[in-house]
C-alpha positions as a Markdown table, in Angstrom:
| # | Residue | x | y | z |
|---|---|---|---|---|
| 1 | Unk | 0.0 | 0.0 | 0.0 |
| 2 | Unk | 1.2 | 3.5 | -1.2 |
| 3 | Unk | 0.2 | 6.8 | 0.4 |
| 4 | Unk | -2.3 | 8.8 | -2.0 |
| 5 | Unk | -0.5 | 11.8 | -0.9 |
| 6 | Unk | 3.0 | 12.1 | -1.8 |
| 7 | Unk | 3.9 | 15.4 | -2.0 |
| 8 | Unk | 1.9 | 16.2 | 1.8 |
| 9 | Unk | 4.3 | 17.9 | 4.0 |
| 10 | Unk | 1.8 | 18.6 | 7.0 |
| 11 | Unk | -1.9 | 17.5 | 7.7 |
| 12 | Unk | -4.5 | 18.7 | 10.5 |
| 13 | Unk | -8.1 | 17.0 | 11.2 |
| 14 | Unk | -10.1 | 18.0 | 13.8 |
| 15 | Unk | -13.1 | 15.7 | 14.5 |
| 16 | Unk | -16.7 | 16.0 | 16.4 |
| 17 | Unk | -19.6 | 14.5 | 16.8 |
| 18 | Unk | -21.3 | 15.4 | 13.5 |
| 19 | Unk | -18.3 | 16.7 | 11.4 |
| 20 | Unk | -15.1 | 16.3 | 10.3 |
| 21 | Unk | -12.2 | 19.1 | 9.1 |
| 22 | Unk | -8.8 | 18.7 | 7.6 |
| 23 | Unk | -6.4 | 20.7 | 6.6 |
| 24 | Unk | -3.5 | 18.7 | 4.2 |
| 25 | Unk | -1.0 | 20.7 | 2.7 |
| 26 | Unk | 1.4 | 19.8 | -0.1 |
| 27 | Unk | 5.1 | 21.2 | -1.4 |
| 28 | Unk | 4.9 | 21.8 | -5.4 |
| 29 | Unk | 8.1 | 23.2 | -5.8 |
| 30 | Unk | 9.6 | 24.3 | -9.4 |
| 31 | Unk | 12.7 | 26.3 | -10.2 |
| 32 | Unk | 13.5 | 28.6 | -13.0 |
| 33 | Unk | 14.2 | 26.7 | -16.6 |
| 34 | Unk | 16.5 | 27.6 | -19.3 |
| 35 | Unk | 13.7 | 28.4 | -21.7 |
| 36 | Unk | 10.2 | 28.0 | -22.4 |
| 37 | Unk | 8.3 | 27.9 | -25.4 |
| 38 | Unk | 4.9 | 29.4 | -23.8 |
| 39 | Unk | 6.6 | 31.9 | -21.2 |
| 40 | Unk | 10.0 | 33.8 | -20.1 |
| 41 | Unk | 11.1 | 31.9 | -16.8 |
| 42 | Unk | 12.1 | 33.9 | -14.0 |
| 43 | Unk | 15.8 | 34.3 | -13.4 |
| 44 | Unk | 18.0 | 31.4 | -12.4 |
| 45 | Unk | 18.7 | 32.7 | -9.0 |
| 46 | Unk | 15.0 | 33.7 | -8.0 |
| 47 | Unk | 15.2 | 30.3 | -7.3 |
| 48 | Unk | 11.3 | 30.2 | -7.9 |
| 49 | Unk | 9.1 | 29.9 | -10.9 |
| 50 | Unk | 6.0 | 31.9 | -10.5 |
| 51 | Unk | 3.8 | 28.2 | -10.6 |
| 52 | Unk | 6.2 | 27.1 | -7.9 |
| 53 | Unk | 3.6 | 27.4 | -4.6 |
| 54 | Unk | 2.7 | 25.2 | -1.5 |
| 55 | Unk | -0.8 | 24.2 | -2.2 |
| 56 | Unk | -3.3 | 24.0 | 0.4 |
| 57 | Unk | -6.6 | 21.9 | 0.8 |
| 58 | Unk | -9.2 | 22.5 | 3.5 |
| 59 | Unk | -12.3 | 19.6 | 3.7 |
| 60 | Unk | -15.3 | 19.2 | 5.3 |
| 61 | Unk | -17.2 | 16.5 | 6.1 |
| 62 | Unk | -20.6 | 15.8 | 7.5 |
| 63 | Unk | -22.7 | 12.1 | 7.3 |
| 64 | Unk | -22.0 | 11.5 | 3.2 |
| 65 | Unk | -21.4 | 15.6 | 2.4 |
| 66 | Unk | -18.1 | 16.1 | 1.2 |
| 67 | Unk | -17.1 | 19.6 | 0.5 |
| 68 | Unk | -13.3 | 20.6 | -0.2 |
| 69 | Unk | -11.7 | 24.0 | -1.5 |
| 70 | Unk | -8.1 | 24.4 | -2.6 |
| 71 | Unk | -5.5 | 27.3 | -2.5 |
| 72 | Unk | -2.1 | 28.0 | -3.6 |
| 73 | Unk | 0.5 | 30.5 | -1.2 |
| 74 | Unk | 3.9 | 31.3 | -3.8 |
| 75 | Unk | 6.9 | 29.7 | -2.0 |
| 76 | Unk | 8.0 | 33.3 | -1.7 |
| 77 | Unk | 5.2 | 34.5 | 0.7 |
| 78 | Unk | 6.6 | 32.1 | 3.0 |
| 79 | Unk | 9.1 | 33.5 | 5.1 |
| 80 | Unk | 6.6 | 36.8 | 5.6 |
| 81 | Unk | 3.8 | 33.9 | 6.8 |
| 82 | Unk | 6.2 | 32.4 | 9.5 |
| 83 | Unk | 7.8 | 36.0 | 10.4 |
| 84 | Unk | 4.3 | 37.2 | 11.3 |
| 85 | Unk | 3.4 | 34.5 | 13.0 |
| 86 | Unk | 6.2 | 35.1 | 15.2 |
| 87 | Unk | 6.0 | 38.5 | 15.9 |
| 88 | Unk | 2.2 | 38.3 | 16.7 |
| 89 | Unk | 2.5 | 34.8 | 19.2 |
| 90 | Unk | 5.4 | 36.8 | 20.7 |
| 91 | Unk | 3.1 | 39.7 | 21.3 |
| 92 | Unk | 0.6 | 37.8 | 22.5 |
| 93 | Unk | 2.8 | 35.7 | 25.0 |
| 94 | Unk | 4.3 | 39.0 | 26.0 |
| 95 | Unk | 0.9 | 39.9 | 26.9 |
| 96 | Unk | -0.4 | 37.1 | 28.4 |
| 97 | Unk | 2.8 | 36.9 | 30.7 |
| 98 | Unk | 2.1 | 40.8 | 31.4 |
| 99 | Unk | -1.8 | 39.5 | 32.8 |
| 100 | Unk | -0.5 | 37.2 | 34.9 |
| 101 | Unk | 1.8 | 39.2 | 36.9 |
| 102 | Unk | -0.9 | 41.7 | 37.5 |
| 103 | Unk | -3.1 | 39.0 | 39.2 |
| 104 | Unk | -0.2 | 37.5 | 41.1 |
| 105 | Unk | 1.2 | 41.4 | 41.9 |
| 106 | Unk | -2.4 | 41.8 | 43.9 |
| 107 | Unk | -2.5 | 40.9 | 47.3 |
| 108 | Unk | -6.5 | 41.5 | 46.8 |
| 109 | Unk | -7.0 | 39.4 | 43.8 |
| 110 | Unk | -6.9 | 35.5 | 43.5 |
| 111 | Unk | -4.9 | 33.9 | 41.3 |
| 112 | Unk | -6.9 | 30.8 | 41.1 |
| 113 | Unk | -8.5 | 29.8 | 37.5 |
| 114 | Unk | -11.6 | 31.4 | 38.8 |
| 115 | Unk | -10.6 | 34.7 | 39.0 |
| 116 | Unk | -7.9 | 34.7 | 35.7 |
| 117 | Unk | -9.4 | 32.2 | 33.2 |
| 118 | Unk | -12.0 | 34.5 | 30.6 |
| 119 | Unk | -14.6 | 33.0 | 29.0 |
| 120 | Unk | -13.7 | 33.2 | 25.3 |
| 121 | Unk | -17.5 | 32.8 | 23.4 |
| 122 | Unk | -20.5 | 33.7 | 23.8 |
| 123 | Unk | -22.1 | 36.6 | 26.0 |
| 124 | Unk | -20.1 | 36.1 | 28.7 |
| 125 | Unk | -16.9 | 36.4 | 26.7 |
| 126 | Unk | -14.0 | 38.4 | 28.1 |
| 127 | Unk | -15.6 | 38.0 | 32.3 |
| 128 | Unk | -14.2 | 35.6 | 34.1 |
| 129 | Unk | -16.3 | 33.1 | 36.0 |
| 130 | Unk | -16.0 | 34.8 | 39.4 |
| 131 | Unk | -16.6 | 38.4 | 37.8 |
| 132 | Unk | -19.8 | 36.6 | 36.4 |
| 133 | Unk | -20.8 | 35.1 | 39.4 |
| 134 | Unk | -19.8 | 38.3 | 41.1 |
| 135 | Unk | -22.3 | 40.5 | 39.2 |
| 136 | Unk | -25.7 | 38.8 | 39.8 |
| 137 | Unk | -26.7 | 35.7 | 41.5 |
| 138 | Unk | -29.1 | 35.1 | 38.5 |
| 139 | Unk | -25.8 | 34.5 | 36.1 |
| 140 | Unk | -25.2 | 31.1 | 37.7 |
| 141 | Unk | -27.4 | 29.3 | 35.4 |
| 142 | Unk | -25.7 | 31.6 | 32.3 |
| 143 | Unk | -22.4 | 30.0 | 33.5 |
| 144 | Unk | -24.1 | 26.2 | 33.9 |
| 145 | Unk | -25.2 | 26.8 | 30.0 |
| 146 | Unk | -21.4 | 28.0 | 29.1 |
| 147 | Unk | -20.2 | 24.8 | 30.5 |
| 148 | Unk | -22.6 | 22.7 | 29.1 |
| 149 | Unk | -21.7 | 24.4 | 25.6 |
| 150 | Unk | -18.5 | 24.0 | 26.5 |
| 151 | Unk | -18.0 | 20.0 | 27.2 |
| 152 | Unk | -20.1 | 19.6 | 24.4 |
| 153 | Unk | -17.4 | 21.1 | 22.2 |
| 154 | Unk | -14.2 | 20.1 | 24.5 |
| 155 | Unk | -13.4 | 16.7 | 21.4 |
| 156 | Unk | -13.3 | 19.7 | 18.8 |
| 157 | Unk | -11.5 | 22.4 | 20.8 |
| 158 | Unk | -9.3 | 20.7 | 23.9 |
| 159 | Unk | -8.4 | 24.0 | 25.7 |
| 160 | Unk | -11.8 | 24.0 | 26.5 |
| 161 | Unk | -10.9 | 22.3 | 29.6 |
| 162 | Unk | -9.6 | 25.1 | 31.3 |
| 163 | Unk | -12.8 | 27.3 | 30.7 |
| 164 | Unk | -14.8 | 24.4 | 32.5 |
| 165 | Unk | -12.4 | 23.6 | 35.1 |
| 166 | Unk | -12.8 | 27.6 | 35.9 |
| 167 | Unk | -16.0 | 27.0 | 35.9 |
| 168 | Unk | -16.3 | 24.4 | 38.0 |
| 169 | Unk | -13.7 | 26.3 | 40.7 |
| 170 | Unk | -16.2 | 29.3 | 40.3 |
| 171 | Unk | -19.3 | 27.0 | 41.4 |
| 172 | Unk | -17.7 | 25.7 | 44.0 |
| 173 | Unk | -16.5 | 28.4 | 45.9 |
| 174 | Unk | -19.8 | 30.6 | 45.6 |
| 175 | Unk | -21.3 | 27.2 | 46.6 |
| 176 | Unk | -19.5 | 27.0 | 49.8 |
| 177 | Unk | -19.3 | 30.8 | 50.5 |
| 178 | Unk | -16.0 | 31.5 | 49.8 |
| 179 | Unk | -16.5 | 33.3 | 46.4 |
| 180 | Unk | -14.4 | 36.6 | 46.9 |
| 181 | Unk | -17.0 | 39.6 | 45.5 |
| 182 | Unk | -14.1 | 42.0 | 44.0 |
| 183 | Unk | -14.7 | 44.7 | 41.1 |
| 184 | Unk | -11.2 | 44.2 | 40.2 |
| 185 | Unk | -11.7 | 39.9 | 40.5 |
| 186 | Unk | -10.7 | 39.3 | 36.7 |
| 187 | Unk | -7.6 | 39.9 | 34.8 |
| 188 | Unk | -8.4 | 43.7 | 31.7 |
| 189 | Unk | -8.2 | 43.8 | 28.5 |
| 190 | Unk | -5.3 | 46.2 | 28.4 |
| 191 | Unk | -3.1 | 45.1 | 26.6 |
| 192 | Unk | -5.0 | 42.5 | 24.5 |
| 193 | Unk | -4.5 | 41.9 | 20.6 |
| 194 | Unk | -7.2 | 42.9 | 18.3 |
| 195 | Unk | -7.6 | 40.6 | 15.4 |
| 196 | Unk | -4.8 | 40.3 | 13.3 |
| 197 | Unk | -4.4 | 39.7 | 9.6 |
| 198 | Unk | -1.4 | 37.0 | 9.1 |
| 199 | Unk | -1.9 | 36.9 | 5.2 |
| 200 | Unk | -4.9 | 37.4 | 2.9 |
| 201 | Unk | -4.7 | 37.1 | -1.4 |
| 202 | Unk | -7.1 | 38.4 | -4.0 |
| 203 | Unk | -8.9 | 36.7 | -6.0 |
| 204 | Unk | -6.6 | 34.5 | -8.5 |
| 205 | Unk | -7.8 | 32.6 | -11.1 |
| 206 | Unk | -5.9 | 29.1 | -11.9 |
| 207 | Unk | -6.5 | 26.2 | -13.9 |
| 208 | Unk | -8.4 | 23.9 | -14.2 |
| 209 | Unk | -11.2 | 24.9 | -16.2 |
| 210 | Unk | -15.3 | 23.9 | -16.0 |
| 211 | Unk | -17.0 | 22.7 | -18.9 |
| 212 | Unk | -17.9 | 26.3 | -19.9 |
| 213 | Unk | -14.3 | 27.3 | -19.5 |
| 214 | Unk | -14.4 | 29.3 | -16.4 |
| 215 | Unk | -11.2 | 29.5 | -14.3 |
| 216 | Unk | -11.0 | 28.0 | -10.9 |
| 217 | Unk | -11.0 | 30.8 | -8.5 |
| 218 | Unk | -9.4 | 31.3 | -5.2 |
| 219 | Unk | -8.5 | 33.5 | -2.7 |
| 220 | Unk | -7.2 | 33.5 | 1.0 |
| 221 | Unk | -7.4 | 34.7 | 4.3 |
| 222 | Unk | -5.5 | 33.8 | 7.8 |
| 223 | Unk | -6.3 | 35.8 | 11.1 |
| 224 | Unk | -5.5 | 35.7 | 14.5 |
| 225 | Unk | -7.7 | 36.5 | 17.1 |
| 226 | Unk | -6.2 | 35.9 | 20.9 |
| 227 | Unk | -9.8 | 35.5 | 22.8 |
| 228 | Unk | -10.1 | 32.3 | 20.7 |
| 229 | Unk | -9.0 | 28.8 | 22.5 |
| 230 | Unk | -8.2 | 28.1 | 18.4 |
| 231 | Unk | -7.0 | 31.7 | 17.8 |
| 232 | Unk | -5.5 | 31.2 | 13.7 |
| 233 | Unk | -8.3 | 30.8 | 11.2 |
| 234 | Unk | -7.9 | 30.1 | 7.9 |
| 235 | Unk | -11.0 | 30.9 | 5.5 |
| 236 | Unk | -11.1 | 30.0 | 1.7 |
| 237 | Unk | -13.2 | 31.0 | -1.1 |
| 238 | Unk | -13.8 | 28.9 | -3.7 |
| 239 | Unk | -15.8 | 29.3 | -7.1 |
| 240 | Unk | -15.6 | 29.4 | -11.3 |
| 241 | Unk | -15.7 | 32.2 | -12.9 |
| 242 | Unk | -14.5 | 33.4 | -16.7 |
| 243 | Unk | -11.5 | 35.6 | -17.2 |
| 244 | Unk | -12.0 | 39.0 | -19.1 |
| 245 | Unk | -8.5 | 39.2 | -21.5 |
| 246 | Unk | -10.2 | 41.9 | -23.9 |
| 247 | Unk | -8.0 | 44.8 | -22.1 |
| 248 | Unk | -4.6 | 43.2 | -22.1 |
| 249 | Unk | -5.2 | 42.0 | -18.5 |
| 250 | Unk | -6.7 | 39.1 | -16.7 |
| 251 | Unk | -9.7 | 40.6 | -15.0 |
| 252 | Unk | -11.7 | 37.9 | -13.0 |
| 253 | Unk | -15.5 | 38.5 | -13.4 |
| 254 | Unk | -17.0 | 37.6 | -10.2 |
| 255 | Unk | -20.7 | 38.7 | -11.1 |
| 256 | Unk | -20.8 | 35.9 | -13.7 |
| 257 | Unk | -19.0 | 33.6 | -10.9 |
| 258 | Unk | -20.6 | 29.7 | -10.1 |
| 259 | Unk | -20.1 | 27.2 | -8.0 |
| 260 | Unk | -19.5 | 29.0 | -4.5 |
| 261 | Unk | -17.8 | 27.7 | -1.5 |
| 262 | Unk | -16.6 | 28.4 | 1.3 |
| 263 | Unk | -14.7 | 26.6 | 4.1 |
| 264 | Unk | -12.9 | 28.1 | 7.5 |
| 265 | Unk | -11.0 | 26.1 | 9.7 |
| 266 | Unk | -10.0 | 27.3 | 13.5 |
| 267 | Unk | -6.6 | 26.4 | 14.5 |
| 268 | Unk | -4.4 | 26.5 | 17.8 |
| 269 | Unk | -1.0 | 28.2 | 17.9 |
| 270 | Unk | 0.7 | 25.1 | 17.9 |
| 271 | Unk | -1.3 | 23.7 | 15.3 |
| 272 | Unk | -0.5 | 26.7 | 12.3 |
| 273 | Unk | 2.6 | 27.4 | 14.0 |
| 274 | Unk | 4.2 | 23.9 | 13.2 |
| 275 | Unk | 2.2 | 24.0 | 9.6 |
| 276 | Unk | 4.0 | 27.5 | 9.0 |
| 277 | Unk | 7.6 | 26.4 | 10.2 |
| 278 | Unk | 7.1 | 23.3 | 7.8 |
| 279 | Unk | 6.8 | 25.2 | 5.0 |
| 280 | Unk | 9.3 | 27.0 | 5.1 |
| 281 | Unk | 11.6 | 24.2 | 6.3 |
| 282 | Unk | 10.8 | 22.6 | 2.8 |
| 283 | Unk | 11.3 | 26.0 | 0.6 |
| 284 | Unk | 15.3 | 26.5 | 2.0 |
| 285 | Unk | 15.6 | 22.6 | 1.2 |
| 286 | Unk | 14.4 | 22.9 | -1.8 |
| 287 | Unk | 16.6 | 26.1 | -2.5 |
| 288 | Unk | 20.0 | 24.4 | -1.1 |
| 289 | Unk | 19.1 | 21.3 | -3.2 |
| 290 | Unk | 19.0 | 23.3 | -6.4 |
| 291 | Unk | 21.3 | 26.4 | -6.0 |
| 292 | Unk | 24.2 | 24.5 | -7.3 |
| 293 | Unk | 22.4 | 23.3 | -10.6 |
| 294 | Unk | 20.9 | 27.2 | -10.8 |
| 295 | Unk | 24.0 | 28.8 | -10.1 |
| 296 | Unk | 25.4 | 27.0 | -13.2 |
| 297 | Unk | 22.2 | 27.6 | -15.1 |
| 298 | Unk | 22.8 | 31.9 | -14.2 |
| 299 | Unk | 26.3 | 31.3 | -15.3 |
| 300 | Unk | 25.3 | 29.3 | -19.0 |
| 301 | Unk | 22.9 | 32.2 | -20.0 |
| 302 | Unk | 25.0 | 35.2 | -18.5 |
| 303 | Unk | 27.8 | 33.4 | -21.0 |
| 304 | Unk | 25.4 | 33.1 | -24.0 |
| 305 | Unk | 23.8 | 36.6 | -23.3 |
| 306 | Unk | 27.3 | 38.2 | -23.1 |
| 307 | Unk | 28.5 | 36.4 | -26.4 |
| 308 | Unk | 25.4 | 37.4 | -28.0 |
| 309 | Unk | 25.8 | 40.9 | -27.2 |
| 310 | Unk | 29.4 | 41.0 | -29.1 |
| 311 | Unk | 28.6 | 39.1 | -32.7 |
């Protein structure tokens, strides 16, 4: 038995109760030629033709509904992925380590998950459960729903966990009295990151072509939100659509487009992180492989170019 994926460098599936997501991604890495008969390929040392791309494939699927949408990033958007990435986990590290030192700091404020841990959906997101609990007596059974929601949901998102194990702490002390009543019980928002954009695409238009001979269309968008358990989601648009060539440009018509789909998938940190830092791990392989045969390749045309230039 042979894998039906050979070129996969990373895959992700999340599973529930009713559906199932995946996220498989694949290296189709190309270098410059010598010549072409339909196109001028890039320069030797680029390293990259402009078809040379990491393509991406998100999937849902629900009882016997299959729906899939695919994407393409250029092997040179990678390195500005993964620096992003960094700089905005750093941030947000930065700022969660800030959080916890003012809680700690506090000889008023608890440091137990009661007081810290913020509920991340819903209407009670951004209060923790003792600042709920805290407010009215009546937001007990607000909190019981949260949890319920919560464990529900705990296969598909794991950090869950700590929401309901704050929860629970939460119950329990208010239960047995010892629920401190503080204005100041929960950790601010200073500080926190709004939602970020990691990398987002136009619309681009790729083959293969329907039966009418519209163009597959694509385009792409990553976030990062930090009041998410799953804070990276990735969101892809599918569809068909013809390409208007009349002006001496490809202009995508997206009025006359067909076939719509959509598909976003939530991911952890360590979940796009790792996808991110495999990527590139792949493109500076791929460029060490083949600098030595590009090099020689620069060198061949320089030659011929130079020679040219003097008969």
């Amino acid at each position: 038995m042979k894998t039906k994926y050979p070129f996969q460098i990373d895959s992700i599936v999340h599973k529930s109760k009713t559906i199932i997501r995946t996220f498989g991604m694949e290296a189709r890495l190309f270098s410059p030629q010598e010549e072409n008969e339909e196109r001028e390929p890039a320069a030797p040392l680029e390293m990259h033709e402009g078809y040379s791309v990491f393509k991406g494939t998100l999937i849902t699927k629900e009882g016997t509904d299959r729906k899939f949408v695919t994407f393409n990033i250029p092997a040179k958007d990678v390195s500005y992925i993964y620096k992003k990435t960094s700089m905005v986990m750093a941030e947000a590290l930065k700022n969660k380590l800030k959080s916890v030192n003012k809680v700690t700091k506090s000889e008023d404020i608890p440091s137990s998950a009661a007081y810290t841990v913020k509920m991340t959906s819903g209407t009670l997101k951004g209060k923790t459960p003792a600042e709920i609990l805290s407010e009215s007596e009546s937001n007990k059974e607000k909190l019981e729903n949260q949890k319920k929601w919560l464990i529900d949901n705990v296969e598909k998102y794991p950090k869950n966990q700590i929401q309901i194990d704050a929860i629970d702490e939460a119950l329990k002390l208010s239960a047995e009295g010892k629920l401190i009543v503080s204005s100041s019980s929960s950790v601010t928002n200073e500080g926190e990151l709004p939602i970020i954009e990691i990398y987002s695409c136009p619309p681009k238009n790729v083959k293969p072509l329907d039966g009418d001979g519209r163009y597959t269309i694509y385009d792409i968008l990553v976030t990062y939100d930090g009041s998410k358990g799953m804070p990276f989601t990735v969101s892809i648009n599918n569809c068909f659509a013809p390409v208007d060539r009349s002006k001496g440009t490809n202009e995508i018509v997206m009025s006359k487009a067909v076939s719509k789909k959509k598909i976003s998938m939530a991911l952890s940190e360590e979940e796009w992180f790792t996808m991110v830092d495999t990527m590139l791990s792949h493109k500076k392989m791929f460029e060490n492989l083949t600098y030595p045969e590009q090099l020689k390749l620069a060198k061949k045309i320089n030659d011929e170019n130079r020679i040219g230039a003097t008969t």
